[in-house]
N, C-alpha and C positions, 0 to 999 in steps of 0.2 A: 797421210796424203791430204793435201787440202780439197777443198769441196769447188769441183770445175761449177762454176757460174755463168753462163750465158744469157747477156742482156742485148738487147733491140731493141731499138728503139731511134726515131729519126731525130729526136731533138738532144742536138748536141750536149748542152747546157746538163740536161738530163742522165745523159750518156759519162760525164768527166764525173759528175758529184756522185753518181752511181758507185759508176766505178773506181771514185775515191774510197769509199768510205767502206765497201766490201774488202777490197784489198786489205787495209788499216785493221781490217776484222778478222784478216788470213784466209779470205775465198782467194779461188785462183779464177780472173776475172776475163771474159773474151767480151769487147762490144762491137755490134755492128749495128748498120741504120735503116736496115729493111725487114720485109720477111723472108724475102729471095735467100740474103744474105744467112742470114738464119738458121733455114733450111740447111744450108751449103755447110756452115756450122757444125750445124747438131750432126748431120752424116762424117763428119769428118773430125770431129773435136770427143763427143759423145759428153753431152755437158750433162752433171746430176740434177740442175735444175735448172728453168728458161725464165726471165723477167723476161716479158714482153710490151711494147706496149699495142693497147686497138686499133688505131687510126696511125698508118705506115705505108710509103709509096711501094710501088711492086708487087708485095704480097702483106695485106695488112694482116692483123693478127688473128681474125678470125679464123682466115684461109690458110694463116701457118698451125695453128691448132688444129685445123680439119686434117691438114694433110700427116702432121705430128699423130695424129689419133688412128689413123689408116696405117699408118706403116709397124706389123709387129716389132721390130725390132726399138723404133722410136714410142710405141703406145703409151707405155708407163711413164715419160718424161713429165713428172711436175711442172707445170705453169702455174707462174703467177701476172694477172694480165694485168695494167696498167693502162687508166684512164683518167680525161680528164671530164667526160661528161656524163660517169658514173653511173653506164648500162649496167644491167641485172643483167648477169652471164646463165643464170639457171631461171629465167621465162621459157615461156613458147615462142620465141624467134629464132627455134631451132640452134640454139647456143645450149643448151642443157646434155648435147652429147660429145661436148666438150673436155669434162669433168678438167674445171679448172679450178687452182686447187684455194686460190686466192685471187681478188679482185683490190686491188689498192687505187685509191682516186687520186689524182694529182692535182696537186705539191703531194708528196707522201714526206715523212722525216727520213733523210739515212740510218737512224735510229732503227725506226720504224721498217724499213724496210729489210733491215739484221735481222728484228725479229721477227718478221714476216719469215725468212726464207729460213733460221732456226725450229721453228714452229713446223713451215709446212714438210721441212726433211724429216721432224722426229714423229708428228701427227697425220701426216696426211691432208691437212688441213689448215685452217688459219682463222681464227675467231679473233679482229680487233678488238681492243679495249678503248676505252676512252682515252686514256693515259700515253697511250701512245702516240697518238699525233694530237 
């Protein structure tokens, strides 16, 4: 069975090259463009992992993280967050109870973001390399 993917994110542009290149890779791909949306998602699709990005009308990403973290059923859900002004998720801005498992800055490569979401399914984690974007 393929690997359900769940991406958010409000910029369309974002959203289509995303969700091109996951597909092309054999994820099974849902996009939507909030965190409301998201939410409503993840309760109802139950995706293995969530691209999200920060900065999103309704519910931005933080508040979909918080809320993903609070619910046992949703806790375990991998996040990988997506940005473009390339906040430290693990500071003291209270983002460190997050446990997100990846932070990708934008532009990221479709490349690049395969092996992001390969890495963080098999690791738990995601350490870029240069080479990759």
């Amino acid at each position: 069975m393929p690997v359900k993917v769940l991406i958010a994110d409000d910029e369309m542009h974002i959203l289509r090259a995303a969700e091109f290149k996951l597909k092309r890779s054999g994820f099974e791909v849902t996009c939507v463009e909030d965190g409301q949306e998201a939410w409503e998602a993840i309760q109802a699709e139950r995706p293995d992992i969530l691209i999200t990005d920060f900065h999103m009308p309704r519910m931005d990403g933080l508040a979909l993280c918080r809320t993903i973290r609070t619910h046992s059923e949703t806790a375990d859900l991998p996040i990988i967050m997506l940005t473009a002004k390339g906040y430290d998720l693990s500071g003291d801005d209270g983002t460190s109870e997050l446990d997100v498992a990846a932070v990708l800055a934008k532009p990221f490569s479709p490349r690049g973001l395969v092996q992001c979401i390969q890495e963080v399914l098999e690791t738990g984690k995601y350490v870029p390399s240069v080479a990759t974007f």
